[in-house]
PAFI-972893 format. One record per residue (C-alpha): residue number from 1; residue in one letter; chain; x, y, z. Coordinates in steps of 0.02 Angstrom, whole numbers, plus 50000, padded with zeros to 5 digits. Example, Ala and Ser with C-alpha at 12.3 -4.5 7.8 and 13.67 -1.06 7.14 Angstrom:
<sites>
site resi = 1&resn = A&chain = A&u = 50615&v = 49775&w = 50390
site resi = 2&resn = S&chain = A&u = 50684&v = 49947&w = 50357
</sites>
This chain:
<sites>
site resi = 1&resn = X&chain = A&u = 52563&v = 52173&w = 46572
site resi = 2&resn = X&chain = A&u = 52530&v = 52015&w = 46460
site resi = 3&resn = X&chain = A&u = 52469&v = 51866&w = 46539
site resi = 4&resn = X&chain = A&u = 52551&v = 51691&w = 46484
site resi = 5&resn = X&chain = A&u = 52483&v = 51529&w = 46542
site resi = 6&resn = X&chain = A&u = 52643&v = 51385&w = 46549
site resi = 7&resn = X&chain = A&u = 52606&v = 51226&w = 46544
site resi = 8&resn = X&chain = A&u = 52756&v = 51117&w = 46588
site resi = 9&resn = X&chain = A&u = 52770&v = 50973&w = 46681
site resi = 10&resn = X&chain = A&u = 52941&v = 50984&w = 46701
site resi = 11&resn = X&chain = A&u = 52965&v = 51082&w = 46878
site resi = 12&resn = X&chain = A&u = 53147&v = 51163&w = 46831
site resi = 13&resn = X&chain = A&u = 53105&v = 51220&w = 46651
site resi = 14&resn = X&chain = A&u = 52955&v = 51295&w = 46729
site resi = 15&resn = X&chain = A&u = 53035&v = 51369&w = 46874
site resi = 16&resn = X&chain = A&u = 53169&v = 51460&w = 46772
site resi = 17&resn = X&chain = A&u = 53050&v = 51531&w = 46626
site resi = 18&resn = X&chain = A&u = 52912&v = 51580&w = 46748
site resi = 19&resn = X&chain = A&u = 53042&v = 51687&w = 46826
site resi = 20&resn = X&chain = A&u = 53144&v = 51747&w = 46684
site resi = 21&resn = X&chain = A&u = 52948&v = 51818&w = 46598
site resi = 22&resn = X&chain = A&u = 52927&v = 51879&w = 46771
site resi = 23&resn = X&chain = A&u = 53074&v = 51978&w = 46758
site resi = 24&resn = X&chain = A&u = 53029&v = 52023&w = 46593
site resi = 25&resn = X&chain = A&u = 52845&v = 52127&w = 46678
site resi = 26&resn = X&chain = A&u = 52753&v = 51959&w = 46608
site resi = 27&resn = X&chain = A&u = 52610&v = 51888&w = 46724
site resi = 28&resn = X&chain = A&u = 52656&v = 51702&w = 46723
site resi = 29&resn = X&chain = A&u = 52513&v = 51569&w = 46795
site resi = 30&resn = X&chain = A&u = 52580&v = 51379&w = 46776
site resi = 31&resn = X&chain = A&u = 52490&v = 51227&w = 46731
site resi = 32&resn = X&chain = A&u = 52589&v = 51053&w = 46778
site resi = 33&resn = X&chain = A&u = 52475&v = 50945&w = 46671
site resi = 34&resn = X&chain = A&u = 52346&v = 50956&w = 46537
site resi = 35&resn = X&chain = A&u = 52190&v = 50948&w = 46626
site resi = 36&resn = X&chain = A&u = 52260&v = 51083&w = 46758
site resi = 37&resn = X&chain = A&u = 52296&v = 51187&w = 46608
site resi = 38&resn = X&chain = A&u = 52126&v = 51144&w = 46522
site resi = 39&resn = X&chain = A&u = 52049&v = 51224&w = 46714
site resi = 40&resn = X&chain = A&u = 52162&v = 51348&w = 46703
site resi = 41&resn = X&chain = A&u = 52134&v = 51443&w = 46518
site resi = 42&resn = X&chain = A&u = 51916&v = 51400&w = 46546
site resi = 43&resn = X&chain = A&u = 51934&v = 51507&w = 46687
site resi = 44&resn = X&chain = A&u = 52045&v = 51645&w = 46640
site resi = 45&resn = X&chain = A&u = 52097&v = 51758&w = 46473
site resi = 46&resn = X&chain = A&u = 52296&v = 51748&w = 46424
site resi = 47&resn = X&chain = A&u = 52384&v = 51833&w = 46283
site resi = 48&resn = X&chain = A&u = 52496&v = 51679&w = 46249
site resi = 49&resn = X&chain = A&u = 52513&v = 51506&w = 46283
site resi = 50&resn = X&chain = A&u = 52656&v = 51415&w = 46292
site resi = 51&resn = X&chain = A&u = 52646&v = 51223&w = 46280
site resi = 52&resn = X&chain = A&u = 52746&v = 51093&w = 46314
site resi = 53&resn = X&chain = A&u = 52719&v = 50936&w = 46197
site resi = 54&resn = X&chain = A&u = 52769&v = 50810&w = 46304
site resi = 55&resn = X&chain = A&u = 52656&v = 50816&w = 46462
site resi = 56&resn = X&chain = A&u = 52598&v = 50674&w = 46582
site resi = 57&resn = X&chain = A&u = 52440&v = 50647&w = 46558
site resi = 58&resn = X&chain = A&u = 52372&v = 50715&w = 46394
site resi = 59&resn = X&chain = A&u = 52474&v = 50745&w = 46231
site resi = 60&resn = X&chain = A&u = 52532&v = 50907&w = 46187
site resi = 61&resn = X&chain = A&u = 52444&v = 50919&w = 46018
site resi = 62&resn = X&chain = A&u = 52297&v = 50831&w = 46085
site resi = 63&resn = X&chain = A&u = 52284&v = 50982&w = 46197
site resi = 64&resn = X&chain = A&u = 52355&v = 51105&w = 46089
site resi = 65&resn = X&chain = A&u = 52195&v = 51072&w = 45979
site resi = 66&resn = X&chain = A&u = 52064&v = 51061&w = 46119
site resi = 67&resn = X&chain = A&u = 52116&v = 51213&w = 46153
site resi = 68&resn = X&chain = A&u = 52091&v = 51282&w = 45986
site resi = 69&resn = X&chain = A&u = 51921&v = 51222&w = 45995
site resi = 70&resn = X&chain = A&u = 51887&v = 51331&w = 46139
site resi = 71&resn = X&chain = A&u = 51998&v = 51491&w = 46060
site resi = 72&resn = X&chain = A&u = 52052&v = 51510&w = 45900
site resi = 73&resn = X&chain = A&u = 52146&v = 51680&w = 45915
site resi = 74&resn = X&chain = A&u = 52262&v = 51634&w = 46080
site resi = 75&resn = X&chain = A&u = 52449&v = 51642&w = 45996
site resi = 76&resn = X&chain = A&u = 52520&v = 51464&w = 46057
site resi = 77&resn = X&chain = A&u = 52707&v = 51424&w = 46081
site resi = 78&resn = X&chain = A&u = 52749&v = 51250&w = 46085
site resi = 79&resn = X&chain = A&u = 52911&v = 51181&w = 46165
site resi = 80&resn = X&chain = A&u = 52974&v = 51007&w = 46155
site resi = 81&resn = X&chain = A&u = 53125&v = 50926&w = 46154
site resi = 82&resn = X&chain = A&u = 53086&v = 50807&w = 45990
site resi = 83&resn = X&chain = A&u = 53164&v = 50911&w = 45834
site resi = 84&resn = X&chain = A&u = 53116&v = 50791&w = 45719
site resi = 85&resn = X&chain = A&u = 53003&v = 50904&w = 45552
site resi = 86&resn = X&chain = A&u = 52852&v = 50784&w = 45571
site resi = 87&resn = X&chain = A&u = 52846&v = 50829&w = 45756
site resi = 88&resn = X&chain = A&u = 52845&v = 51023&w = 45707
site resi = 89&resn = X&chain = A&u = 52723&v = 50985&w = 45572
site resi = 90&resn = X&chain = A&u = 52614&v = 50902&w = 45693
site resi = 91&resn = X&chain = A&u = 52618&v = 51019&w = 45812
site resi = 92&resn = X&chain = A&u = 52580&v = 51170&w = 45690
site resi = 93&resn = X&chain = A&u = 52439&v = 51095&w = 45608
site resi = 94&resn = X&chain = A&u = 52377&v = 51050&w = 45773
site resi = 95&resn = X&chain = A&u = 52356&v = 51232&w = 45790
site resi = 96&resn = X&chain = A&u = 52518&v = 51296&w = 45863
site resi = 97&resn = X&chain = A&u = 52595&v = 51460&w = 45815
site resi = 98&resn = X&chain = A&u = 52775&v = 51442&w = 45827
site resi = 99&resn = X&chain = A&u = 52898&v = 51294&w = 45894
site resi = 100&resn = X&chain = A&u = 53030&v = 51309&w = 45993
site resi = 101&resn = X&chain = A&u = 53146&v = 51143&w = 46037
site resi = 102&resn = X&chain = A&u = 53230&v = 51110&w = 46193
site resi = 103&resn = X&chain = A&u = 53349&v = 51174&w = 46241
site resi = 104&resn = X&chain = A&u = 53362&v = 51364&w = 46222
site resi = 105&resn = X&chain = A&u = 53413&v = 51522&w = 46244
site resi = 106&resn = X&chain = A&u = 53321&v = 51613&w = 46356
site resi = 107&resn = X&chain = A&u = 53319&v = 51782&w = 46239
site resi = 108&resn = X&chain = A&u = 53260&v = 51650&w = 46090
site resi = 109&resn = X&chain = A&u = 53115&v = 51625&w = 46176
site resi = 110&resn = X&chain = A&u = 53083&v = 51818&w = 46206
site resi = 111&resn = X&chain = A&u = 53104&v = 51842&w = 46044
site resi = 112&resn = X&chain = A&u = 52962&v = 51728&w = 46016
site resi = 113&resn = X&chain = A&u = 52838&v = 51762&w = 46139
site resi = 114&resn = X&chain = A&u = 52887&v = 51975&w = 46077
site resi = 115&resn = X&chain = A&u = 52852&v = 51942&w = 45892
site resi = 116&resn = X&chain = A&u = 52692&v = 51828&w = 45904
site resi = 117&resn = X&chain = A&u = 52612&v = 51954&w = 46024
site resi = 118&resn = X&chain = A&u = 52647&v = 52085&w = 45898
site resi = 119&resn = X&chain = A&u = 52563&v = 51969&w = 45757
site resi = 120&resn = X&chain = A&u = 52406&v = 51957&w = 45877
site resi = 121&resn = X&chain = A&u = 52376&v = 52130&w = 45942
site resi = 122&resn = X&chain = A&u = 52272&v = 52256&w = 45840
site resi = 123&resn = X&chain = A&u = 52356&v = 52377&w = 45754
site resi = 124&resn = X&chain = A&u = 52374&v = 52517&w = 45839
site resi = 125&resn = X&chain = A&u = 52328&v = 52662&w = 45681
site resi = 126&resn = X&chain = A&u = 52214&v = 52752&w = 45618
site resi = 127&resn = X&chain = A&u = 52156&v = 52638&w = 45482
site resi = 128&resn = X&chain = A&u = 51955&v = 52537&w = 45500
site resi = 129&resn = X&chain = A&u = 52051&v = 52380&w = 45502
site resi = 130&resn = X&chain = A&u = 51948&v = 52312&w = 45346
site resi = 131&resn = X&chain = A&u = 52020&v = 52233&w = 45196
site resi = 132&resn = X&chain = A&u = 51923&v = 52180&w = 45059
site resi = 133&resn = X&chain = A&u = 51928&v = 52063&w = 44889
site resi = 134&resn = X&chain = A&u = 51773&v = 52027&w = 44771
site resi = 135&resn = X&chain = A&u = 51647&v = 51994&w = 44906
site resi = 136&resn = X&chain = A&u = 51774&v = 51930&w = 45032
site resi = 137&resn = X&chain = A&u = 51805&v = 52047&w = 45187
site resi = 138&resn = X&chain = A&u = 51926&v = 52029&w = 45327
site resi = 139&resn = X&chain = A&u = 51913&v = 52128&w = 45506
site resi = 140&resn = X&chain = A&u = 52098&v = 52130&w = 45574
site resi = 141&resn = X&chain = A&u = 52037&v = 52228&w = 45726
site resi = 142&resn = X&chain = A&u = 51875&v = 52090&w = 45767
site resi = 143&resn = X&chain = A&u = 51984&v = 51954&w = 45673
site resi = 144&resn = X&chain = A&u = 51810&v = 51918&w = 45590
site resi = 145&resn = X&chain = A&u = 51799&v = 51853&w = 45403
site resi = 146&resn = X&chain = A&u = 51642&v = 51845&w = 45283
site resi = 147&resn = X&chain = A&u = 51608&v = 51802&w = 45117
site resi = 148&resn = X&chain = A&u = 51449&v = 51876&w = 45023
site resi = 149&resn = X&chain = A&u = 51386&v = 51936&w = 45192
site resi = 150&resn = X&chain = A&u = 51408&v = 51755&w = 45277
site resi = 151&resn = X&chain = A&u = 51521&v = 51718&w = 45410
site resi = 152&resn = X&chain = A&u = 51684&v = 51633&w = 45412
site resi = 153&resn = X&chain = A&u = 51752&v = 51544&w = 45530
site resi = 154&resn = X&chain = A&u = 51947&v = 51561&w = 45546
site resi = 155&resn = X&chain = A&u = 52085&v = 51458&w = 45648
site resi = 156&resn = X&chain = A&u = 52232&v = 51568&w = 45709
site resi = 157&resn = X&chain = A&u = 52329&v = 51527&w = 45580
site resi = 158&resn = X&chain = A&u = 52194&v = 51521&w = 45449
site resi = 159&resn = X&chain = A&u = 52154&v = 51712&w = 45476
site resi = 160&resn = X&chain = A&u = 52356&v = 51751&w = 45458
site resi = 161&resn = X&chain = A&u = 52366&v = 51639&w = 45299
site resi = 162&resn = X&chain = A&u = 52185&v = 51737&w = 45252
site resi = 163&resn = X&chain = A&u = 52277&v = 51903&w = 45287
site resi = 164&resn = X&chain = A&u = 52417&v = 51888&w = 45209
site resi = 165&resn = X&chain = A&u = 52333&v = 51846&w = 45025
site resi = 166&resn = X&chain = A&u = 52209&v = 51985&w = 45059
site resi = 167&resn = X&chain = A&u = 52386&v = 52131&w = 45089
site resi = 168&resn = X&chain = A&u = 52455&v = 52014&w = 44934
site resi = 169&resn = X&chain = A&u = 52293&v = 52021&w = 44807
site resi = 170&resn = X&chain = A&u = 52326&v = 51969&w = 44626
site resi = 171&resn = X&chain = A&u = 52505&v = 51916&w = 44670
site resi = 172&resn = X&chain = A&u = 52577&v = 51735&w = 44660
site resi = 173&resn = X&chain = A&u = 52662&v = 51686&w = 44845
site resi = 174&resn = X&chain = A&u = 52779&v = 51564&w = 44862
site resi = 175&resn = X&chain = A&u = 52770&v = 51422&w = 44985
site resi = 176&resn = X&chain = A&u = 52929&v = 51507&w = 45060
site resi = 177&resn = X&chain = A&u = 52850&v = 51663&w = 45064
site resi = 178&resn = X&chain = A&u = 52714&v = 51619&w = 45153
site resi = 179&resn = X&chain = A&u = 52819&v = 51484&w = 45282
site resi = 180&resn = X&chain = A&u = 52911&v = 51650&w = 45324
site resi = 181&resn = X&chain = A&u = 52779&v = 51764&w = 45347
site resi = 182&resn = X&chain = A&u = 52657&v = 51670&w = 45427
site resi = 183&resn = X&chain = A&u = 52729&v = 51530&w = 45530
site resi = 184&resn = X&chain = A&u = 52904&v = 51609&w = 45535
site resi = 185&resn = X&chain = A&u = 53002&v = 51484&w = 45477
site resi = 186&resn = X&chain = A&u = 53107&v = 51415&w = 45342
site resi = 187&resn = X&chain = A&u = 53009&v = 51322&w = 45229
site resi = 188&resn = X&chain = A&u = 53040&v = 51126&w = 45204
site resi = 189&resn = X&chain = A&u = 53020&v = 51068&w = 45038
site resi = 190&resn = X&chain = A&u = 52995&v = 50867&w = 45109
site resi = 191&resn = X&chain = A&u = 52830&v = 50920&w = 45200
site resi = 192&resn = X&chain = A&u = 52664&v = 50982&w = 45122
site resi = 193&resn = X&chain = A&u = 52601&v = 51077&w = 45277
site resi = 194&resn = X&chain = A&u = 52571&v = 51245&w = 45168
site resi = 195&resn = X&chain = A&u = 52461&v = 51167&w = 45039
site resi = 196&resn = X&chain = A&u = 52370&v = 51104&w = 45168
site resi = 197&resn = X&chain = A&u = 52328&v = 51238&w = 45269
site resi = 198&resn = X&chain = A&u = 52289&v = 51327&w = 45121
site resi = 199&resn = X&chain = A&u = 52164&v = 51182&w = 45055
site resi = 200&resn = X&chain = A&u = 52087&v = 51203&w = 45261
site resi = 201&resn = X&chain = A&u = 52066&v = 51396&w = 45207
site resi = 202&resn = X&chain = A&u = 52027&v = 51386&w = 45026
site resi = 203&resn = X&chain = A&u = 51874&v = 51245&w = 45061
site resi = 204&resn = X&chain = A&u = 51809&v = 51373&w = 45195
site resi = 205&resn = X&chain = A&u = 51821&v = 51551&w = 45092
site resi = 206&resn = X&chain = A&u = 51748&v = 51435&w = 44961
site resi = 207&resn = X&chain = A&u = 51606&v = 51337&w = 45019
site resi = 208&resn = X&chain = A&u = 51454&v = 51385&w = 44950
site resi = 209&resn = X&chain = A&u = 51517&v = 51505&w = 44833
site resi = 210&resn = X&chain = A&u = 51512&v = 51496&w = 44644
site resi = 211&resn = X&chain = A&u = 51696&v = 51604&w = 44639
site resi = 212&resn = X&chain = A&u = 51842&v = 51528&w = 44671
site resi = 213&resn = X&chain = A&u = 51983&v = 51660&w = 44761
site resi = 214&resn = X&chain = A&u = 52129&v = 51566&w = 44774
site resi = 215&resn = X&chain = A&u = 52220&v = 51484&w = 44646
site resi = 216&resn = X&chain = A&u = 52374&v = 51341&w = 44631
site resi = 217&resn = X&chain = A&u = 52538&v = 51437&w = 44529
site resi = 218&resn = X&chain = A&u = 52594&v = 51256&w = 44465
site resi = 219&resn = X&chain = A&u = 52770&v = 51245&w = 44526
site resi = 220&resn = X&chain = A&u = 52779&v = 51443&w = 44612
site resi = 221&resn = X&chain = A&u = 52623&v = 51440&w = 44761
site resi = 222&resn = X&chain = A&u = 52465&v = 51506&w = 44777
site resi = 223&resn = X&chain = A&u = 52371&v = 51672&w = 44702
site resi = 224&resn = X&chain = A&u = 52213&v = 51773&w = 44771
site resi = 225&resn = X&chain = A&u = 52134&v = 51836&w = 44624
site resi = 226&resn = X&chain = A&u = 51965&v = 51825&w = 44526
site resi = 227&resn = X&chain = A&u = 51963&v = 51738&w = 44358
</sites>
C-alpha cells in the first residue's frame, strides 16, 4: 500500500480525494497547512506528495522546495487552480513532478499519482541498475550519481533528466523529447524551463571536471557525448 501525504487546505477537495485514494488501497494522511505538512513528512516516509499551491499560510512552491531540501527523491504532485504556464513553470522548477489544475477528473489524477510512482520505484529486473558514460555513473536502484569517483548530488528531476541522457548516449534530444519524457508534458516553446534544468544538471556533472558531457544541438536540444 503506498502512502500519500495531501496537503490541502481546502476541506471538500480533501475530503473527496482522501477517500477516492482510499478506495483506490492508498494510505492517505492530510496536512491542512504548510507547517502541519512540514510536521507531518519530518516525521513520516510517503511515496508521493501531493501539494496544493495555494495554501494559507506558506506558499506552495515555497514549500514545495523546502521540502526538496529535506528529500530529493519524493515524486510531488502539485494541484492549483491558476493554469497560467509561468505558474506551472514555477512550480516545476520549484521541484514539483507533475501539475495538475483544478478542477479534475478524478481518474486524471490516478493516472498521475499511477505513472509517477512507476517513474520512482526501482525496477523490478534482473539488471545491477548501473549505467555508465566516460567516467560518469548513475545507480537507478540507490538513485546515486558520481563523476570520476566523486559524488553527485541530484534533485528529483535532475536524476530523471541525468537518466534519460545516460539510456540516450551520443544522441541529440529534443526539448520536446525530453518535456515528454521527463516532466510529461507538452513542451512550450515561450518558456525556457528545459535549458534550464539542464544548465542546473550540466554545471553539477561538470564542476570540477576537465570533460564536458553534455552539449547544446543549436536549434535541435541537447547531446551526451564526449568530444
Amino acid at each position: 500500500m503506498s502512502k500519500i501525504c495531501l496537503v490541502e487546505d481546502e476541506e471538500k477537495v480533501a475530503a473527496f480525494i482522501s477517500k477516492g485514494l482510499q478506495e483506490h488501497d492508498f494510505e492517505v494522511s492530510h496536512a491542512n497547512d504548510g507547517f502541519s505538512a512540514i510536521d507531518l513528512i519530518a516525521a513520516q516516509t510517503f511515496d508521493l506528495i501531493i501539494l496544493d499551491l495555494m495554501l494559507p499560510d506558506i506558499n506552495g512552491v515555497d514549500l514545495c522546495r523546502r521540502i526538496r531540501k529535506e528529500n530529493s527523491q519524493v515524486p510531488i504532485l502539485m494541484l492549483t487552480a491558476l493554469d497560467r504556464v509561468d505558474d506551472k513553470v514555477n512550480g516545476l522548477q520549484a521541484g514539483a513532478d507533475d501539475y495538475l489544475v483544478k478542477p479534475f477528473h478524478f481518474n486524471e489524477l490516478l493516472a498521475r499519482i499511477s505513472a509517477l510512482l512507476r517513474r520512482y520505484r526501482p525496477e523490478n529486473n534482473k539488471e545491477d541498475g548501473l549505467l555508465t558514460f566516460s567516467d560518469l555513473k548513475l545507480n537507478t536502484f540507490t538513485k546515486a550519481a558520481e563523476r570520476a569517483n566523486a559524488e553527485i548530488g541530484l534533485t528529483t528531476k535532475e536524476y530523471h533528466l541525468l537518466e534519460l541522457f545516460m539510456r540516450n548516449p551520443n544522441k541529440t534530444l529534443s526539448r520536446d523529447y525530453i518535456a515528454e519524457k521527463v516532466w510529461d508534458i507538452q513542451f512550450d516553446t515561450g518558456t525556457n524551463f528545459i535549458d534550464v534544468y539542464v544548465n542546473y544538471l550540466r554545471k553539477k556533472i561538470e564542476k570540477g571536471a576537465q570533460a564536458k558531457l553534455i552539449h547544446t544541438v543549436i536549434g535541435m536540444g541537447y547531446i551526451l557525448k564526449e568530444k
